[in-house]
C-alpha positions in Angstrom: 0.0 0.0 0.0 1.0 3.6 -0.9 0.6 6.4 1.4 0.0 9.8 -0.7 -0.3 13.3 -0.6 1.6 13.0 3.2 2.6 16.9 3.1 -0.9 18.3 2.5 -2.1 20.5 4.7 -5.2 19.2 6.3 -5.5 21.6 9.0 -3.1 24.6 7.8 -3.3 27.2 10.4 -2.5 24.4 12.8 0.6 23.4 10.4 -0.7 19.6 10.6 -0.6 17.3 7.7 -2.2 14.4 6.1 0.9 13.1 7.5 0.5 14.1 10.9 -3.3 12.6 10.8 -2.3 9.0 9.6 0.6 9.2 12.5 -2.1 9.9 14.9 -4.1 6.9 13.8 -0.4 4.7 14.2 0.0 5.6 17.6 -3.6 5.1 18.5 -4.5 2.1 16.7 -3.6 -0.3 19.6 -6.9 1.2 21.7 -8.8 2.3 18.4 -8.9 -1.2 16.5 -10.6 -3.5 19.1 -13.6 -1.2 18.7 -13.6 -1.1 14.5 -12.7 -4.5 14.0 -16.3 -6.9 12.8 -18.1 -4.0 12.0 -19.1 -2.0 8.7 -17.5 1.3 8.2 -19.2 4.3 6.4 -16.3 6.3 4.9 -16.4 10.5 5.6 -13.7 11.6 3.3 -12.5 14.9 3.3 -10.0 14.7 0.7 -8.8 18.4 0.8 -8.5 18.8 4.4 -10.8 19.4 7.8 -11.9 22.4 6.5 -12.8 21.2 2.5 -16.3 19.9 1.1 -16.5 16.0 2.5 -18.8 13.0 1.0 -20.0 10.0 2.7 -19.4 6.5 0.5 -20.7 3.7 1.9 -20.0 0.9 -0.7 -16.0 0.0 -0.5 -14.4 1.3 -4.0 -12.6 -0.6 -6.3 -10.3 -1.4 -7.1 -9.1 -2.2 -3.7 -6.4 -4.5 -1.9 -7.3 -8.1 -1.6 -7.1 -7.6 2.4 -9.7 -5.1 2.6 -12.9 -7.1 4.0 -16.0 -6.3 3.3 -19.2 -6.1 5.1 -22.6 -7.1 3.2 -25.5 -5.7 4.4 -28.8 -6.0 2.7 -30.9 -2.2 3.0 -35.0 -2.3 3.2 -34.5 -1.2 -0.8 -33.5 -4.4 -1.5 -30.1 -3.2 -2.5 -26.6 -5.2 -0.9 -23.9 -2.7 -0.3 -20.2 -3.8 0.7 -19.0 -1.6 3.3 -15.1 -1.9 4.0 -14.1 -2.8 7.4 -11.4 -1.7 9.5 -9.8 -5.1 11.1 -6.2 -4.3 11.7 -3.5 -1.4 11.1 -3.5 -1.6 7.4 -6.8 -1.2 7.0 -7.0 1.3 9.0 -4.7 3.6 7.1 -6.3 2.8 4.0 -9.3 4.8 5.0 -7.7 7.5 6.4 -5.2 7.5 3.4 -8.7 7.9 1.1 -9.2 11.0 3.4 -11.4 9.8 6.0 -10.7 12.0 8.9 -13.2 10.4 11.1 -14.3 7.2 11.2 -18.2 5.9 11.7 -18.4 2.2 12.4 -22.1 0.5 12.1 -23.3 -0.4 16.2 -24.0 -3.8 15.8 -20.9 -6.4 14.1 -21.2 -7.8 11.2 -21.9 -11.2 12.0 -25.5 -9.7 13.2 -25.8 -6.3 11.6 -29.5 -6.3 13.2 -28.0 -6.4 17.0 -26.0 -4.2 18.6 -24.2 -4.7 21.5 -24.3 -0.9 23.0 -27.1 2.1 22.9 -25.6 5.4 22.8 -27.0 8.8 23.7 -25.4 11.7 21.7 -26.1 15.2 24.1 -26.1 18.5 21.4 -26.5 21.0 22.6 -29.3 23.5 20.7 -28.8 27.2 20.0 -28.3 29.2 23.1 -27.2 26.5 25.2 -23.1 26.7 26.2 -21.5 23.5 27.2 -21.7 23.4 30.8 -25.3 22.8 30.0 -24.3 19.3 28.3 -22.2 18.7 31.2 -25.2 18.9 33.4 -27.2 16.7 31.1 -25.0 14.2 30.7 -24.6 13.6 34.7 -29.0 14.1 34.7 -28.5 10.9 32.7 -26.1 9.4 34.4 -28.2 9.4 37.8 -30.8 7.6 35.5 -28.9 4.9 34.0 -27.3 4.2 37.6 -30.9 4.0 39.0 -31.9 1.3 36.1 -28.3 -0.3 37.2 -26.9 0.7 33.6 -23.3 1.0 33.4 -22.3 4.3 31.4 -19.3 5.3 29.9 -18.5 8.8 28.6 -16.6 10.0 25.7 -16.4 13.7 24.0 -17.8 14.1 20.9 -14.4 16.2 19.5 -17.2 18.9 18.1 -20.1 20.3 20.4 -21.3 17.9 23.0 -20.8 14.5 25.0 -21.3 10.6 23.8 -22.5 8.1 26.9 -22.5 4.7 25.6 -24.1 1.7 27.3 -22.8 -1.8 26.9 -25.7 -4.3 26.4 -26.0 -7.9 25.8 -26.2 -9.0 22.3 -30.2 -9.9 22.0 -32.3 -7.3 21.3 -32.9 -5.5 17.8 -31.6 -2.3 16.7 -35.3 -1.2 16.6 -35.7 -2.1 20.4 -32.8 -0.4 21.4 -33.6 2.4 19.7 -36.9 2.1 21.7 -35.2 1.8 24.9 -33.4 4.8 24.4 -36.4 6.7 23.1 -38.1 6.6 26.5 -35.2 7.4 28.6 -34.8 10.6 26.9 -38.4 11.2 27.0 -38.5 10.5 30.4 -35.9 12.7 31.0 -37.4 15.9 28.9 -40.5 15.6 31.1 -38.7 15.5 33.9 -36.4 18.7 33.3 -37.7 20.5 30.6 -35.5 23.8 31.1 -32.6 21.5 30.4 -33.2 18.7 28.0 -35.6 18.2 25.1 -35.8 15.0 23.1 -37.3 16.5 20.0 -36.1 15.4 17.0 -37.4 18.0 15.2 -35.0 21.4 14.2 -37.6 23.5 14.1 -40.0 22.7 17.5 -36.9 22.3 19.5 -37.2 25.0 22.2 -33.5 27.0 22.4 -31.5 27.0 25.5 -31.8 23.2 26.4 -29.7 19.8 25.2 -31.1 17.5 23.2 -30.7 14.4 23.9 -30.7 12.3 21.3 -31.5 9.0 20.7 -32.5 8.8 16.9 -28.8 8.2 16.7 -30.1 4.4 17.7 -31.7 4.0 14.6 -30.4 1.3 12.2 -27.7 2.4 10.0 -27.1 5.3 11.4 -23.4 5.9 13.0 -21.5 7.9 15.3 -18.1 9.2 14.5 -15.7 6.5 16.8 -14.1 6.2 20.4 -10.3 8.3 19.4 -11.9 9.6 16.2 -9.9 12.6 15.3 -12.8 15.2 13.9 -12.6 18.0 11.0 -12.9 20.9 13.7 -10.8 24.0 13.5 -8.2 22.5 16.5 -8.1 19.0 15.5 -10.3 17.8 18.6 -10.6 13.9 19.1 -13.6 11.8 20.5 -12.1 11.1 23.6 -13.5 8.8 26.4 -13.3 10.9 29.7 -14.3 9.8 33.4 -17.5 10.7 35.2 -15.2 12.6 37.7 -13.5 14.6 34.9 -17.4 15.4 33.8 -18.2 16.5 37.3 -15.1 18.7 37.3 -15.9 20.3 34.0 -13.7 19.6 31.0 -14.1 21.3 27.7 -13.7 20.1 24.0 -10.8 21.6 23.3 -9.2 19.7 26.2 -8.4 16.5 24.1 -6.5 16.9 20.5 -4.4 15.3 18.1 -1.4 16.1 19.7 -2.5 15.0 23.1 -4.5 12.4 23.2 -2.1 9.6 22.8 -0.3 10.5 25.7 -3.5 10.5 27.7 -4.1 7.3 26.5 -0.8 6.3 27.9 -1.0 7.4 30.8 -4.7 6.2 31.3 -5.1 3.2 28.9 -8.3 2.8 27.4 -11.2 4.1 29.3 -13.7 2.4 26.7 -12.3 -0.9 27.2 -15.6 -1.9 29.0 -17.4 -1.5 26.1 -15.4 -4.8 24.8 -15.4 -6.8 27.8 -17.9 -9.4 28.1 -18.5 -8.8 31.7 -20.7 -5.2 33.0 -23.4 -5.6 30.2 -27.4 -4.5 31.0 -29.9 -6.4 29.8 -32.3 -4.4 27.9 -35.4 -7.2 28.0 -35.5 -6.4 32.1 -36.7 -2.7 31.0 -39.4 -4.0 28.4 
């Protein structure tokens, strides 16, 4: 495999390269890949820089290399689409080599694409609301998870807001998770309306609060990763964080490129429990 264009600017005012993004991805691969690997990637490419026009590709190109797995998945439509899958280092910079800056794994692995094995809830905040606000939401809904005896697990988004992932067991649909988590943020908007809303709708969304989102459950849709580097103007990365560092107050801009993989190791993985076996919640006990 060739790697190209290594001296283009990707994010100029910082001076960082497409070089400097595909070292990133070598030094933070060991953490990064256990959560890729088995599952169907829907490419992001950017392929003049964070700040250029991106498309999504969801079908893997050809030609490829032989090593590149693919993912079949069969869409309502009736149509089969191939999506690449990142299973080891060389995969891995073969995306990010075809300017994928981010990367968006499907929920659920590939031997199943129909079951996930985590729900998610993705906190935004909407117009008018700072990020101290998302703090607070995302520690609202971690009092609720605890008292449904969910495990929860943090992580910044690298743009505006805060991931909290749940590790389930293997069982129920995407379309039931996505149920589960439809309530809990509905439950939640009653019960603090001058903080959260869970409308998905732009437009009926009332300004000031967080939405907590839990379309983001819905099948085929994706998140960008656990270390994803993201096309913002200081090279931010998804970054799992502890609930203390939440309670403390952190901000975005507190986890980049250059520092992450020394965080990670100095911390190891904080997401590593959404890969053990153990620490799982059973979604069928809230049915």
């Amino acid at each position: 495999m060739t790697l190209t264009n290594l001296r283009k600017p990707f994010w100029p005012e910082l001076g960082l390269t497409k070089g400097d993004l595909l070292q990133y991805y070598v030094d933070i691969a060991p953490v990064l890949l256990p959560h890729l690997r088995d599952r169907a990637m829907v490419m992001k490419r950017y392929p003049n820089g964070a700040a250029g026009p991106f498309f999504f590709m969801k079908r893997a190109p050809s030609p490829r290399p032989g090593w590149i797995e693919t993912c079949s998945i069969e869409h309502a439509s009736g149509n089969v689409i191939d999506f690449p899958m990142v299973q080891g280092l060389l995969s891995l910079l073969w995306v990010v080599n075809l300017g994928c800056i981010d990367l968006n794994q499907w929920y659920a692995r590939c031997d199943d694409v129909d079951r996930p094995d985590y729900l998610h809830f993705d906190l935004d905040p909407v117009k008018g609301a700072g990020f101290d606000k998302v703090l607070e939401t995302a520690l609202v809904l971690r009092e609720a998870l605890d008292g449904l005896e969910m495990a929860s697990h943090p992580k910044t988004t690298g743009s505006k807001g805060i991931h909290v992932y749940v590790p389930i067991v293997r069982g129920p649909t995407q379309k039931q998770v996505w149920e589960v988590a439809k309530r809990l943020a509905q439950t939640l908007a009653a019960a603090r309306p001058a903080l959260i809303t869970a409308e998905y709708r732009v437009a009926r969304r009332p300004p000031g609060r967080v939405l907590v989102d839990y379309n983001q459950n819905a099948w085929g849709r994706t998140l960008a990763s656990v270390y994803s580097v993201r096309p913002q103007p200081r090279a931010t990365v998804s970054t799992p964080v502890t609930w203390k560092e939440v309670e403390r107050g952190l901000r975005i801009e507190d986890f980049r490129m250059d520092n992450v993989p020394g965080r990670v190791a100095r911390l190891g993985d904080l997401f590593a429990p959404l890969l053990a076996k153990r620490g799982r919640s059973r979604l069928e006990r809230l049915s």
